[in-house]
Every structure is written in structure tokens, then in C-alpha cells.
NUVEX-793616 format. One record per residue (C-alpha): x, y, z; residue number from 1. Coordinates in steps of 0.02 Angstrom, whole numbers, plus 50000, padded with zeros to 5 digits. Layout:
<lozas>
LOZA     u     v     w kolfi
LOZA     X     Y     Z   NUM
...
</lozas>
This chain:
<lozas>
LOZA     u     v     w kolfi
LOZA 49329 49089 49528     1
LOZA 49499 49013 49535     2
LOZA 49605 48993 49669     3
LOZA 49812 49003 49648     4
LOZA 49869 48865 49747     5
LOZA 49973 48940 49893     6
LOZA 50164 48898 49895     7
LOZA 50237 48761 49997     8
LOZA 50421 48824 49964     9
LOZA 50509 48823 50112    10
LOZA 50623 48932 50064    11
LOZA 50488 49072 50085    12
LOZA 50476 49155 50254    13
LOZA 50354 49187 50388    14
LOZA 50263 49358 50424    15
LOZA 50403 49458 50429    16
LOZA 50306 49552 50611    17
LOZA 50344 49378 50693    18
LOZA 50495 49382 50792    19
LOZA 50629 49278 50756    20
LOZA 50699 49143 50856    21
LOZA 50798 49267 50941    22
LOZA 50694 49388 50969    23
LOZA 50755 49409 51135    24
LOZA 50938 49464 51066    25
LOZA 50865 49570 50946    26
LOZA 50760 49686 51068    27
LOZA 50919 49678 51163    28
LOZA 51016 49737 51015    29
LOZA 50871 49877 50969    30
LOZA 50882 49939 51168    31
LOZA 51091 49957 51166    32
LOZA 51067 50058 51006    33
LOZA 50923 50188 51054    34
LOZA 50991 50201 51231    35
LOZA 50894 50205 51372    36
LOZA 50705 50212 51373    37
LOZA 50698 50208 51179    38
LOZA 50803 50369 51158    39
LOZA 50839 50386 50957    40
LOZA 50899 50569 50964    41
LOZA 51009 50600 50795    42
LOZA 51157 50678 50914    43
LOZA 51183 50471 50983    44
LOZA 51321 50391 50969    45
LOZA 51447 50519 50916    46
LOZA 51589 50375 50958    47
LOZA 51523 50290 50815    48
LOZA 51710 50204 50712    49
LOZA 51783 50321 50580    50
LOZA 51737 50221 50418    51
LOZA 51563 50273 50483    52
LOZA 51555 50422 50492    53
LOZA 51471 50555 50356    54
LOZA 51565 50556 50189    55
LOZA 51540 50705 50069    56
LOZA 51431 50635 49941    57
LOZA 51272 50632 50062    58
LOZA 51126 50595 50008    59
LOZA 50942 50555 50057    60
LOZA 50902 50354 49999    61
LOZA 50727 50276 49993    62
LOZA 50763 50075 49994    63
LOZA 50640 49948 49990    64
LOZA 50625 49805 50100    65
LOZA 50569 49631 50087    66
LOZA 50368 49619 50101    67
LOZA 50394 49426 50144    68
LOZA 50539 49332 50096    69
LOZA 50695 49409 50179    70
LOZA 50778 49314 50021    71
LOZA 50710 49460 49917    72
LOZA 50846 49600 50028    73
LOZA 50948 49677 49904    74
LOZA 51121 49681 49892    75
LOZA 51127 49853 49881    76
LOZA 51012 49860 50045    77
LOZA 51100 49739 50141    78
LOZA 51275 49887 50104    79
LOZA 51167 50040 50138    80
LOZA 51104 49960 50311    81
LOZA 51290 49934 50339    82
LOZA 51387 50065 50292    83
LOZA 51263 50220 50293    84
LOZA 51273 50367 50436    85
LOZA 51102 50352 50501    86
LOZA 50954 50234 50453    87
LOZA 50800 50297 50469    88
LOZA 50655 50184 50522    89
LOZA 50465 50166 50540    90
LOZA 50491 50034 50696    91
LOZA 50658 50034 50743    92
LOZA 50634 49848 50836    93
LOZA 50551 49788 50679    94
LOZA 50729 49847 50578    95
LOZA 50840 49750 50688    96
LOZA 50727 49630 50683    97
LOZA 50749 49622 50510    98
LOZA 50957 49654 50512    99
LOZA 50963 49509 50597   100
LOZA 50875 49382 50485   101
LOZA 50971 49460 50340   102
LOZA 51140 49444 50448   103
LOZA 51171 49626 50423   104
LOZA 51273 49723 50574   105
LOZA 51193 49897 50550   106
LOZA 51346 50025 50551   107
LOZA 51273 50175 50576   108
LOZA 51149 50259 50700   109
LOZA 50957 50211 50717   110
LOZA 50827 50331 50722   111
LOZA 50642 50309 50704   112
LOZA 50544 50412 50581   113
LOZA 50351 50366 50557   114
LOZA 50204 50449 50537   115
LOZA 50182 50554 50692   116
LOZA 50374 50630 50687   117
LOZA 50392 50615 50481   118
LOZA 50364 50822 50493   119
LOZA 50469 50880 50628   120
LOZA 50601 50777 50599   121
LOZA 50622 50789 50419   122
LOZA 50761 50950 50430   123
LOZA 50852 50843 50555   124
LOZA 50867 50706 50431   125
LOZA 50928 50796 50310   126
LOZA 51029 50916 50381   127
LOZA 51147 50762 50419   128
LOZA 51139 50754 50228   129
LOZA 51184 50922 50187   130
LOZA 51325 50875 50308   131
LOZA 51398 50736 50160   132
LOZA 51318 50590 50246   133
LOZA 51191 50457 50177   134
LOZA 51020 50450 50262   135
LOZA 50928 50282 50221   136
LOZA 50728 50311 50254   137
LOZA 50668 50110 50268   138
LOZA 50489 50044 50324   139
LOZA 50397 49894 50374   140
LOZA 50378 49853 50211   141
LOZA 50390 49891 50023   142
LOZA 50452 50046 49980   143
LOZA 50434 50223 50063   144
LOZA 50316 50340 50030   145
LOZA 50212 50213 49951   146
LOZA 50074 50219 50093   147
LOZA 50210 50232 50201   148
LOZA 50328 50366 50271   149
LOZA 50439 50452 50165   150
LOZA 50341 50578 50071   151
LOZA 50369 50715 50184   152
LOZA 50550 50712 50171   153
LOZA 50587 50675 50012   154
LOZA 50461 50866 49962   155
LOZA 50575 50954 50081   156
LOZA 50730 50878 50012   157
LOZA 50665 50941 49829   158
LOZA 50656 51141 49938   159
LOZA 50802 51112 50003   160
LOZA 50884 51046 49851   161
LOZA 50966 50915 49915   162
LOZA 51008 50729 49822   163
LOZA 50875 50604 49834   164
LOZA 50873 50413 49765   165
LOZA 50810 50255 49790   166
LOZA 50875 50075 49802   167
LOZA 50716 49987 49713   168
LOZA 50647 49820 49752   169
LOZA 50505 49734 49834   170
LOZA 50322 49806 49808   171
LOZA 50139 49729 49859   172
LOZA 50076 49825 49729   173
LOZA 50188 49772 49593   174
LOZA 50190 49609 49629   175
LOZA 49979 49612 49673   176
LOZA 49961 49681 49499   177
LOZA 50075 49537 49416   178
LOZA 50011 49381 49484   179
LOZA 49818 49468 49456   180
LOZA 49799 49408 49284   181
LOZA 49730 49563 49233   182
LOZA 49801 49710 49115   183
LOZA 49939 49769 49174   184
LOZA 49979 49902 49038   185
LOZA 49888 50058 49120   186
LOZA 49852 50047 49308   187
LOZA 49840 50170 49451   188
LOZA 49866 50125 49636   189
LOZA 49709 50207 49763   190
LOZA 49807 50131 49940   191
LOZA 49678 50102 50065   192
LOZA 49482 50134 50043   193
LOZA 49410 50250 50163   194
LOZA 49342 50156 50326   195
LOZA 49172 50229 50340   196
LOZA 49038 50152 50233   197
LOZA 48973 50306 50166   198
LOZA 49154 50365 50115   199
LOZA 49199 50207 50026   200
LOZA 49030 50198 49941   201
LOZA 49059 50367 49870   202
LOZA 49242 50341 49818   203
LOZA 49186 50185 49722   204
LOZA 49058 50269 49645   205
LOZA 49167 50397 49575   206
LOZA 49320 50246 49522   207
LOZA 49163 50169 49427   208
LOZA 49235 50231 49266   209
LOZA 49407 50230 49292   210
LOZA 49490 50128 49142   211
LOZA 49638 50081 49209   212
LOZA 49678 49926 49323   213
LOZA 49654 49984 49491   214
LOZA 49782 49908 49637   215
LOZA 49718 49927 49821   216
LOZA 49784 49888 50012   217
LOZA 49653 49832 50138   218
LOZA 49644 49750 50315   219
LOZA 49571 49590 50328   220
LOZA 49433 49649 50476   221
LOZA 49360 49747 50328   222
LOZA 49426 49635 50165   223
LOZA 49224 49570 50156   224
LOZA 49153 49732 50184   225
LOZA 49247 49823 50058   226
LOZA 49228 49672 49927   227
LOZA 49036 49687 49953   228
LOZA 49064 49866 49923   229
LOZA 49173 49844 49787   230
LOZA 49036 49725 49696   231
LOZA 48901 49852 49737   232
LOZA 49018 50011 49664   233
LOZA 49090 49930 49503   234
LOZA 48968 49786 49487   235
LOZA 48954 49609 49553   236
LOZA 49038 49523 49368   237
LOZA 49190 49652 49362   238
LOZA 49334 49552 49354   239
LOZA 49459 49565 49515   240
LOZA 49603 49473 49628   241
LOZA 49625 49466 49808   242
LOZA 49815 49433 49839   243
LOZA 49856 49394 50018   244
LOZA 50032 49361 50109   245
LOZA 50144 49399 49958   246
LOZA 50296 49301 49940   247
LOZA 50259 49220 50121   248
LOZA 50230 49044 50163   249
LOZA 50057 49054 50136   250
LOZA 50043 49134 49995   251
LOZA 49871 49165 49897   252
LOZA 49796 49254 49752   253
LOZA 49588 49241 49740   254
LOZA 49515 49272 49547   255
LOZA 49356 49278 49504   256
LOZA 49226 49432 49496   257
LOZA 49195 49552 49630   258
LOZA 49032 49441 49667   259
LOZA 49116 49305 49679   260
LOZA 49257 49357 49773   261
LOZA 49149 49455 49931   262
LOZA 49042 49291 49932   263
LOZA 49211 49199 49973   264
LOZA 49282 49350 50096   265
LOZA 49098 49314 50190   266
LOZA 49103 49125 50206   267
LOZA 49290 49120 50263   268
LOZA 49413 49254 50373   269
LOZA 49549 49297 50239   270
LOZA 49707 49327 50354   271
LOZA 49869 49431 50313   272
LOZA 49922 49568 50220   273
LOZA 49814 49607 50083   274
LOZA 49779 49678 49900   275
LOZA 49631 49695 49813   276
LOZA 49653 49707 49605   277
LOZA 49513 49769 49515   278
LOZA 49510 49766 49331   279
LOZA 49475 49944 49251   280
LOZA 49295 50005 49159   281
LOZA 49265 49899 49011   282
LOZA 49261 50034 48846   283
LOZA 49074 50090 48813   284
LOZA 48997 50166 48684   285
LOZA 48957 50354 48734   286
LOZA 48777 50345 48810   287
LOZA 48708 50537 48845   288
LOZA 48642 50563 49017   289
LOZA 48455 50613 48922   290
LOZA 48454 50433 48856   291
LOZA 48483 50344 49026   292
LOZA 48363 50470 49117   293
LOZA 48234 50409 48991   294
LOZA 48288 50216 49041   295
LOZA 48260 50270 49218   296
LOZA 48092 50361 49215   297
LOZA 48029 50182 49104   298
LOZA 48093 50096 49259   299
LOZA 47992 50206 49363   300
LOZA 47825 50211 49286   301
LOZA 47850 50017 49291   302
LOZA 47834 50030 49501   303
LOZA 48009 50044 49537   304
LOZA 48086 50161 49648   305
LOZA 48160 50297 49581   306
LOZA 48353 50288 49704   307
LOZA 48358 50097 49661   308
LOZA 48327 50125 49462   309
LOZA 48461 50265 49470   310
LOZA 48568 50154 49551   311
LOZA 48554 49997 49453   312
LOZA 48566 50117 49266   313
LOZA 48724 50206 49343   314
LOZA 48822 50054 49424   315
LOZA 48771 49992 49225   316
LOZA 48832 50120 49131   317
LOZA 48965 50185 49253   318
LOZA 48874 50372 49265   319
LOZA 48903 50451 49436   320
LOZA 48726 50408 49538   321
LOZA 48716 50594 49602   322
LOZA 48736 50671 49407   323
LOZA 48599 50539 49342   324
LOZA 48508 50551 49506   325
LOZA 48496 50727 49478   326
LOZA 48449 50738 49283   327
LOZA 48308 50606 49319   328
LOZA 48225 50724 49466   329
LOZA 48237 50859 49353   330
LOZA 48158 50768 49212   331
LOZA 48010 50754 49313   332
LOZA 47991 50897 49382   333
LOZA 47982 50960 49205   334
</lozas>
């Protein structure tokens, strides 16, 4: 397994959740721009200057943020933040937060849109579209909608038939998938693996086959669980990367096989942000379910059980356990 050596470039930043020095300003700041007791209602700050103010080419914008190094912020960001009507944010401390590191005076008004509003207020976003202004939707991280907030608006911006674009830039997964060393030509992204062990047991099962490079988000109180998973689903020698704390300080991107790589997630508490790269099926030669019941009834008859024989032939071959488990019952029933 090799290790990348993690990055000593001071240039890189911290974990963009730590506050900055003046963290105290900037909570100030976030407080005299939702009003009191958090208040982010879209009607705020109507005295906001003139050159602010909605212009009649409105339209919704999806920009990406820096995952790390606030030296990745766009220009194009660092104007939207500036100059459009109303930003829209999954933490709205977390955005000044962020203004202020990148030295940008946000212009317009601050509202937060995550998760448990991303429905409701949708029409409210874009109605101040529809009016000719520009709507920024901005998360923690990365860019929205990519297991983050922003789907929701951007489908009822399609109904409503209303402009939508992005201002591209920083993604985990992107950037997980290029430092992986592995094929980078047909992937697919899965987000995050279902929490329960039965869940993620049965998603892996059914990825088993999957050809393509597969990119994946997971906390670190589960990174060894799902990597022993992961080895058990796919198979302990398929190739895989564990990127953690992308373009931070302490940068660090694990290679090795899925074996390897949940043995290392077991000795040691991998920290940070993390993505999980997991190369894609190797090509097989077609192998008919008959033949590998017949493999599994020899394991049988030789005193093994007949759930661990399915399991071992179909992690294998990459055939679902339940189809093979299934045929190979039937077989001996008949």
C-alpha cells in the first residue's frame, strides 16, 4: 500500500469549519446581517445601495466553493458574492466565515437555504429571479447539489423555466478521483454508503459489478467499518484510495487494496473529510449462473456451508449472492 506523503505547503489552509482568527468579528458580521435572533427572511434589508439591487438579467447560479484552500475561490465567485441580490447559503456563519478569509464584502442579502427549508423556500428564491435579480445557491463545500443542497431548486427552476448556471470549481470528488491513481475515463459517483450494516452490505453487493471507477464520501466514525465492508462486498485485493483533507494542510491519499486499506482504517483513526475511490469490476469472461451453482454444490459436498460457498463464488465472480443463492437452493431441491 502506498502512502502520498501529505503536503507541508503553507500556503494550504486549515479546515475551512475552524474559525478564523476573527471569528469573533465574523459572527458579529453574520448577526448584523440576519438581524436579530438569526432572522434571514428574503424581505431584509430593503435599504440595501442601488448598484445592489435586482438587475433584469436574473438568474439562478450554483458556485462552488473552496473544499480547503480558500486560494482555490474563484474570481468569478469572489464577484457573485459581491455584487449578487441575495446569496443563498447552507450555514450562513460558515459563509461569512468564509467572505472574510477571501476579503470579500458580501453586497447583497444573506439567506440560509439547507436541507430542512431547500423545499419551501425554493419559490421564494426564485421568484427574486423572475424579478431580474441573481440568486447565488453556495454550500459548505464543493459544489451544490452534489450531496448538498441545491437540487431542489434548480428542478423547480427547470418548471418554472427560469435561467440556471453555474460558476464551476472546486470538487472532492474530482479531485478524489485524480490523485486516486486509478482510471479515470468512466466513473460514477454513489455519495455516502448507507449507515446500517445490512444496507451497506446489500448496496455493495449489488456495485460488485459495476465497471466503472466508483467515487464515494464517508465520515471518519465509520471510514473502517465501511472499508471492511467494502473488502468484504468487492473483495479484499480490489484496488482503492482513501483521500482525506483535500487541498488542506494535512493532506493524504491512502493506495493500496481494499484489504489493505480497512487493515490501516482499524489500526489508526483517519480524521477529516473523506473519499473513498474504488476501482471498477475487472472485465470477466461471461460465466452462466448453472456453471457457478455447480462450483458451489462441489463446495458443499466438500463440508462447506452452503451461505459461505455462495458468498465466497459470488464476491468471486461478482454474481449478486441472492440470484446465485437462489439457483444453488433450487439445484438441490431438484
Amino acid at each position: 500500500m502506498s502512502h502520498a506523503h501529505p503536503t507541508s505547503d503553507r500556503h494550504l489552509d486549515p479546515d475551512p469549519t475552524e474559525a478564523p482568527g476573527e471569528g469573533e468579528d465574523v459572527a458579529r458580521e453574520v448577526s448584523d446581517a440576519v438581524g436579530p435572533e438569526g432572522e434571514d427572511t428574503l424581505d431584509a434589508h430593503d435599504d440595501a445601495p442601488a448598484g445592489r439591487r435586482p438587475r433584469d438579467d436574473g438568474h439562478l447560479v450554483l458556485a462552488a466553493t473552496p473544499i480547503g484552500n480558500v486560494e482555490d475561490a474563484s474570481p468569478r465567485l469572489r464577484r457573485l458574492l459581491a455584487e449578487s441580490a441575495v446569496v443563498a447559503a447552507e450555514d450562513t456563519r460558515r459563509l461569512h466565515a468564509l467572505a472574510a478569509r477571501m476579503g470579500v464584502s458580501i453586497g447583497g442579502r444573506v439567506v440560509s437555504y439547507h436541507e430542512h427549508n431547500e423545499v419551501e423556500r425554493a419559490d421564494e428564491l426564485l421568484d427574486v429571479v423572475e424579478g431580474g435579480g441573481t440568486v447565488v445557491i453556495v454550500t459548505d463545500a464543493g459544489m451544490p447539489s452534489v450531496s448538498d443542497p441545491g437540487y431542489r431548486v434548480v428542478t423547480r427552476a427547470v418548471e418554472r423555466d427560469l435561467p440556471i448556471t453555474s460558476a464551476p470549481g472546486p470538487s472532492a470528488v474530482l479531485t478524489a478521483l485524480a490523485l486516486s491513481g486509478l482510471p479515470t475515463d468512466r466513473f460514477c459517483f454513489e455519495g455516502f454508503p448507507p449507515r446500517k450494516p445490512g444496507e451497506r452490505a446489500r448496496t455493495f453487493e449489488a456495485l460488485a459489478r459495476e465497471p466503472r471507477t466508483m467515487v464515494f464520501f464517508e465520515a471518519p466514525h465509520r471510514i473502517d467499518d465501511t472499508l471492511a465492508a467494502m473488502a468484504q462486498g468487492f473483495g479484499a485485493d480490489r484496488p482503492a484510495a482513501v483521500c482525506r483533507e483535500l487541498t488542506k494542510t494535512y493532506e493524504e491519499v491512502l493506495r493500496g487494496t481494499l484489504g489493505e486499506l480497512a487493515a490501516e482504517a482499524a489500526e489508526r483513526q483517519l480524521r477529516g473529510e473523506i473519499c473513498i475511490v474504488v476501482a471498477g469490476a475487472p472485465a470477466r469472461e461471461a460465466v452462466s449462473v448453472e456453471e457457478l451453482v455447480s462450483e458451489v454444490l462441489v463446495r458443499v459436498d466438500a463440508g462447506e456451508r452452503l451461505k459461505e460457498a455462495v458468498a465466497e463464488v459470488a464476491t468471486a465472480t461478482g454474481v449478486p449472492k441472492r440470484e446465485l443463492y437462489a439457483a444453488a437452493l433450487a439445484a438441490r431441491k431438484g
